[in-house]
C-alpha positions as CSV (number, residue, x, y, z in Angstrom):
1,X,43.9,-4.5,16.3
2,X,43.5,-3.2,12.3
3,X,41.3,-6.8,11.8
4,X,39.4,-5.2,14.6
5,X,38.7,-1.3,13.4
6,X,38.1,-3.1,9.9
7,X,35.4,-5.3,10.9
8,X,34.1,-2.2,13.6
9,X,34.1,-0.1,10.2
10,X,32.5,-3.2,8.3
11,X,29.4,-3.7,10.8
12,X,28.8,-0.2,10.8
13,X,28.6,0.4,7.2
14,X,26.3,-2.7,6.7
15,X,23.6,-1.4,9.7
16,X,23.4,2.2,8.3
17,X,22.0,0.5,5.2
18,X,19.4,-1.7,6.6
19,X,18.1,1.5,8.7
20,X,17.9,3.5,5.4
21,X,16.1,0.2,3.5
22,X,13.7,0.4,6.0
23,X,12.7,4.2,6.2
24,X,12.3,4.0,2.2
25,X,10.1,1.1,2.4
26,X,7.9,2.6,5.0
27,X,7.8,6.2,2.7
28,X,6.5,4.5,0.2
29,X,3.7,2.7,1.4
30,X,2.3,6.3,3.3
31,X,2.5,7.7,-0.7
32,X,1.0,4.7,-2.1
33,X,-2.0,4.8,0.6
34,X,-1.9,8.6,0.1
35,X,-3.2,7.9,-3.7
36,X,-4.8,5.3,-3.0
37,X,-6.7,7.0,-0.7
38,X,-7.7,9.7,-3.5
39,X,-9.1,7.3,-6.3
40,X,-11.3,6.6,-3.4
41,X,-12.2,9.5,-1.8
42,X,-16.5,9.9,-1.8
43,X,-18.2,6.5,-2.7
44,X,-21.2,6.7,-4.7
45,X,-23.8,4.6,-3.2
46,X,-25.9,5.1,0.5
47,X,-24.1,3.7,3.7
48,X,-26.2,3.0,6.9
49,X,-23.4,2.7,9.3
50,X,-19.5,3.5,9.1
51,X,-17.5,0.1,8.2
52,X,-13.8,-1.0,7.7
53,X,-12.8,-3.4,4.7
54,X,-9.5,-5.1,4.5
55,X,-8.5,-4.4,0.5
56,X,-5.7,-7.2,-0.8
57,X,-3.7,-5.7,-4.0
58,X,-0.6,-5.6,-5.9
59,X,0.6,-3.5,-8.7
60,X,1.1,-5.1,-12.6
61,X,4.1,-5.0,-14.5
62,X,2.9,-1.9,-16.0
63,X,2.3,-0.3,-12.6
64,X,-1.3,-0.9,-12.5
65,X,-3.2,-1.4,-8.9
66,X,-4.6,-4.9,-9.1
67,X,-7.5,-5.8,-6.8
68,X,-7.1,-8.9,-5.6
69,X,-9.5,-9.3,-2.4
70,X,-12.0,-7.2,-0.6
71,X,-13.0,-8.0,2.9
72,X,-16.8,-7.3,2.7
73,X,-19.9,-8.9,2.0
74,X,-21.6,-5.9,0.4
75,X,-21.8,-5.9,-3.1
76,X,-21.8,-2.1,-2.9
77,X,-18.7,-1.5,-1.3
78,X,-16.9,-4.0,-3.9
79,X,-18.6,-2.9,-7.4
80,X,-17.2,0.7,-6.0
81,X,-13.5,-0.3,-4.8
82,X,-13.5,-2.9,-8.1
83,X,-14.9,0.4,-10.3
84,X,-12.3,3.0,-9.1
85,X,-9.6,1.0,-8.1
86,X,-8.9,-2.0,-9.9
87,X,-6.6,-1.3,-13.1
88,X,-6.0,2.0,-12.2
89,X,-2.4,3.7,-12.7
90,X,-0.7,5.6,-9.9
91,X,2.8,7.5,-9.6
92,X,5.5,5.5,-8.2
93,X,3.4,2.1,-8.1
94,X,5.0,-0.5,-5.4
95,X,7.3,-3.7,-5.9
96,X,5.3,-5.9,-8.8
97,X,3.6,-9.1,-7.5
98,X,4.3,-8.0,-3.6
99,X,0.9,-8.8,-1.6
100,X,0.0,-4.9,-0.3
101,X,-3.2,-4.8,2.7
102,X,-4.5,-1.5,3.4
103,X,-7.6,-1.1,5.3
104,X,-10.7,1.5,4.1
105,X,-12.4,3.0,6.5
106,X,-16.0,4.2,5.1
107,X,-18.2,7.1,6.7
108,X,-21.2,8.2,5.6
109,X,-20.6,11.9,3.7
Protein backbone atom coordinates (compact mmCIF):
# COMPACT_ATOMS: atom_id res chain seq x y z
CA UNK A 1 0.00 0.00 0.00
CA UNK A 2 2.99 2.77 0.73
CA UNK A 3 4.64 1.47 -3.00
CA UNK A 4 1.13 2.51 -4.03
CA UNK A 5 0.60 6.32 -2.50
CA UNK A 6 4.37 6.72 -3.56
CA UNK A 7 4.02 5.97 -7.05
CA UNK A 8 0.12 7.94 -6.87
CA UNK A 9 2.35 10.90 -5.42
CA UNK A 10 5.11 10.19 -8.17
CA UNK A 11 2.67 10.37 -11.32
CA UNK A 12 1.15 13.29 -10.00
CA UNK A 13 4.12 15.32 -9.42
CA UNK A 14 5.52 14.36 -12.94
CA UNK A 15 1.90 15.47 -14.94
CA UNK A 16 1.71 18.89 -13.08
CA UNK A 17 5.03 19.58 -14.82
CA UNK A 18 4.24 18.70 -18.29
CA UNK A 19 0.93 20.93 -17.98
CA UNK A 20 3.07 23.85 -16.72
CA UNK A 21 5.89 23.08 -19.77
CA UNK A 22 3.19 23.51 -21.99
CA UNK A 23 1.36 26.83 -20.85
CA UNK A 24 5.00 28.51 -20.87
CA UNK A 25 5.67 27.30 -24.27
CA UNK A 26 2.46 28.56 -25.55
CA UNK A 27 3.07 32.24 -23.57
CA UNK A 28 5.81 32.67 -25.28
CA UNK A 29 5.05 32.28 -28.75
CA UNK A 30 1.69 34.90 -28.24
CA UNK A 31 4.79 37.44 -26.93
CA UNK A 32 7.08 36.54 -29.59
CA UNK A 33 4.13 37.13 -32.40
CA UNK A 34 3.11 40.10 -30.30
CA UNK A 35 6.65 41.85 -31.33
CA UNK A 36 6.84 40.45 -34.13
CA UNK A 37 3.79 41.75 -35.09
CA UNK A 38 5.12 45.41 -34.25
CA UNK A 39 8.39 45.48 -36.33
CA UNK A 40 5.78 44.90 -38.94
CA UNK A 41 3.09 46.86 -38.34
CA UNK A 42 2.34 49.35 -41.71
CA UNK A 43 4.24 48.06 -44.90
CA UNK A 44 5.58 50.63 -47.10
CA UNK A 45 4.69 49.75 -50.58
CA UNK A 46 0.94 49.66 -52.50
CA UNK A 47 -1.21 46.38 -51.98
CA UNK A 48 -4.10 45.57 -54.44
CA UNK A 49 -5.80 42.93 -52.47
CA UNK A 50 -5.32 41.61 -48.82
CA UNK A 51 -2.92 38.42 -48.72
CA UNK A 52 -1.48 35.90 -46.13
CA UNK A 53 2.30 34.77 -46.24
CA UNK A 54 3.63 31.89 -44.37
CA UNK A 55 7.07 33.54 -42.68
CA UNK A 56 9.75 30.56 -41.64
CA UNK A 57 12.32 32.01 -38.80
CA UNK A 58 14.42 31.28 -35.94
CA UNK A 59 16.32 33.39 -33.53
CA UNK A 60 20.56 33.50 -33.57
CA UNK A 61 22.61 32.81 -30.75
CA UNK A 62 22.61 36.38 -29.98
CA UNK A 63 18.75 36.50 -30.04
CA UNK A 64 18.42 37.85 -33.41
CA UNK A 65 15.12 36.96 -35.60
CA UNK A 66 16.54 35.15 -38.67
CA UNK A 67 14.44 34.99 -41.76
CA UNK A 68 14.58 31.99 -43.16
CA UNK A 69 11.62 31.57 -45.76
CA UNK A 70 8.69 33.74 -46.96
CA UNK A 71 5.76 32.17 -48.59
CA UNK A 72 5.10 34.74 -51.43
CA UNK A 73 5.99 35.46 -54.85
CA UNK A 74 6.00 39.18 -54.53
CA UNK A 75 9.10 40.80 -54.36
CA UNK A 76 7.47 43.56 -52.39
CA UNK A 77 6.16 41.74 -49.61
CA UNK A 78 9.82 40.01 -49.17
CA UNK A 79 12.24 43.16 -49.60
CA UNK A 80 9.74 44.50 -46.68
CA UNK A 81 9.53 41.34 -44.20
CA UNK A 82 13.58 40.79 -45.24
CA UNK A 83 14.08 44.93 -44.51
CA UNK A 84 12.25 44.98 -41.03
CA UNK A 85 12.58 41.73 -39.86
CA UNK A 86 15.46 39.87 -40.71
CA UNK A 87 18.38 40.54 -37.95
CA UNK A 88 16.31 42.38 -35.91
CA UNK A 89 16.58 41.94 -31.86
CA UNK A 90 13.52 41.34 -29.81
CA UNK A 91 12.94 40.88 -25.85
CA UNK A 92 12.86 37.32 -24.73
CA UNK A 93 13.86 35.91 -28.30
CA UNK A 94 12.66 31.99 -28.53
CA UNK A 95 14.74 28.66 -28.26
CA UNK A 96 18.04 29.19 -30.80
CA UNK A 97 17.88 27.13 -33.98
CA UNK A 98 13.99 26.02 -33.27
CA UNK A 99 12.06 26.28 -36.77
CA UNK A 100 9.21 29.17 -35.63
CA UNK A 101 5.97 29.56 -38.63
CA UNK A 102 3.83 32.42 -38.09
CA UNK A 103 1.55 33.62 -40.65
CA UNK A 104 1.18 37.66 -41.81
CA UNK A 105 -1.84 38.70 -42.79
CA UNK A 106 -1.53 42.00 -45.08
CA UNK A 107 -4.48 44.60 -45.51
CA UNK A 108 -4.32 47.53 -47.37
CA UNK A 109 -4.01 50.72 -44.75
Amino acid sequence: MRKFKLLTLALVIGSASLFAASTEAEASKNEIRTQIAKLLQTPDFDIENEMTVNISFTFSSDGEVVVLNVDSRNRNVLNYVRKNLNYKRIQNPGERDKLYTMPLKITRA
